[in-house]
Residue, then its C-alpha position, 0 to 999 in steps of 0.5 A: x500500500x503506498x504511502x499517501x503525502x497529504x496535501x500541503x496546507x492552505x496559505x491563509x488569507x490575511x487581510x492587508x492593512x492599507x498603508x494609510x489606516x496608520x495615517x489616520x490613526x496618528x491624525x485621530x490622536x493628534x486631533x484628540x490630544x493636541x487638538x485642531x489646530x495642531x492639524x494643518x488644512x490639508x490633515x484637517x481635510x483628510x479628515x473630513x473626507x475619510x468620514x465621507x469615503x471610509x474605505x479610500x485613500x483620501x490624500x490624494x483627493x485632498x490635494x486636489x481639492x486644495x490646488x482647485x480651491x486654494x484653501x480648506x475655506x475654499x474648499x467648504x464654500x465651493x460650488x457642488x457643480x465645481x466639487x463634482x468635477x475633481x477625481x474622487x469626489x463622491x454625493x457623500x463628501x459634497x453633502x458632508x461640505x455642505x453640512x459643514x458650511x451650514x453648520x459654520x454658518x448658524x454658529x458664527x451667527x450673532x446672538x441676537x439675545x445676549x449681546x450688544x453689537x459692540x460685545x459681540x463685534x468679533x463674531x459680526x466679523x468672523x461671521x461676515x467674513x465667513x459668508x462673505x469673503x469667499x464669494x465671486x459676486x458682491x454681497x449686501x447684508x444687512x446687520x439691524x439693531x434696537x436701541x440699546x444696540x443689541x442685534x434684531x436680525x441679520x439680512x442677506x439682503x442683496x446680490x450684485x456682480x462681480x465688482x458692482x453692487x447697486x444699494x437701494x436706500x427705499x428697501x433698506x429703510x422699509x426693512x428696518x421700518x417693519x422690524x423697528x429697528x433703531x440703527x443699521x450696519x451695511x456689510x458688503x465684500x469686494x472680491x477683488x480682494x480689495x477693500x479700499x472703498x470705491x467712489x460709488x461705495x462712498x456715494x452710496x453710503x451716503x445716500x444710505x445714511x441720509x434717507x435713514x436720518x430723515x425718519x431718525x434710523x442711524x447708520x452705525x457703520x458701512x463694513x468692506x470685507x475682503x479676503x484679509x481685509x475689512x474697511x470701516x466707514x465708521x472709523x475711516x481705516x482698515x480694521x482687520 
């Protein structure tokens, strides 16, 4: 009877760990244990896209979008359209950025509660750079306060082009009518990046400011905002 060799066993299968899992772990633990801000844009992108895509290797997606938008800012405030055209980049990150912006954007809102405009200037900059900054077009908003200067509301009132912006003092004055306000800040952005005021600009605010003044509605100030500045009519300079 021969002798029967049995059969060589099985290699077993074990599953490899992607090179980029160690990545994540390390950011994890930085972001745990140091915080934010010990992550640069591009980590902090990584991250985001990794809830959104849990089984890619992100970091090349996060380049990308970095060299289309420039920066995390960039990045969140981006068109969907604009977001769908970069390699990678599923409906689950797009809703993911979109999620982040909007939540960015309820809690850099003022408190219309609890604090006067001179307590809570800060968060009216944040929040004004935050949805303004970013954008190809002007902006109108609108900031309305009662009379002991504590904010009523906060309007996105008006949309221009890209480097004009037409202010009607007829619509902001029945605004602030309806809401009995007490005075009004006037917020708009340059996209060019420039925050110096324009002729017009200067014309405007002061067809503002007197169409107010006839029915006692102040105009508390005029803010300019640009990538890294902000112009103050108020104060006649630049403020941050």
């Amino acid at each position: 009877m021969k002798n029967v060799q049995p059969a060589p066993a099985s290699p077993v299968n074990t599953p490899t760990i992607p090179d980029y899992f160690g990545h994540r772990a390390r950011m994890r633990e930085k972001l745990l244990s140091k915080g934010a801000d010990s992550l640069s844009d591009a980590e902090l992108l990584e991250m985001i896209l990794m809830t959104a895509l849990p089984r890619r290797d992100v970091k090349p997606i996060a380049k990308q979008l970095l060299r289309q938008f420039m920066t995390l800012s960039g990045v969140i405030h981006a068109d969907p359209y604009a977001l769908e055209q970069i390699k990678g980049v599923k409906e689950s990150v797009i809703t993911l950025l979109k999620l982040i912006e909007g939540t960015c954007r309820v809690l850099l809102k003022p408190d219309n509660e609890n604090k006067t405009v001179l307590s809570g200037w800060n968060q009216i900059i944040d929040y004004c750079r935050f949805n303004l900054s970013h954008q190809t077009q002007e902006h109108l908003y609108l900031i309305y306060l009662d009379k002991t200067m504590r904010i009523i509301t906060v309007d996105d009132f008006q949309k221009g082009s890209d480097d004009k912006l037409p202010i009607f003092p007829k619509e902001i004055l029945k605004r602030a009518l309806n809401i009995n306000a007490f005075s009004v800040i006037m917020v708009h952005n340059h996209p060019s990046g420039n925050a110096q005021p324009s002729s017009n600009d200067l014309i405007q605010t002061e067809n503002v400011r007197s169409y107010l003044m006839h029915t006692g509605i102040q105009s508390y100030d005029h803010l300019i905002i640009s990538n890294q500045k902000i112009y103050s009519f108020n104060n006649k300079s630049f403020i941050g």
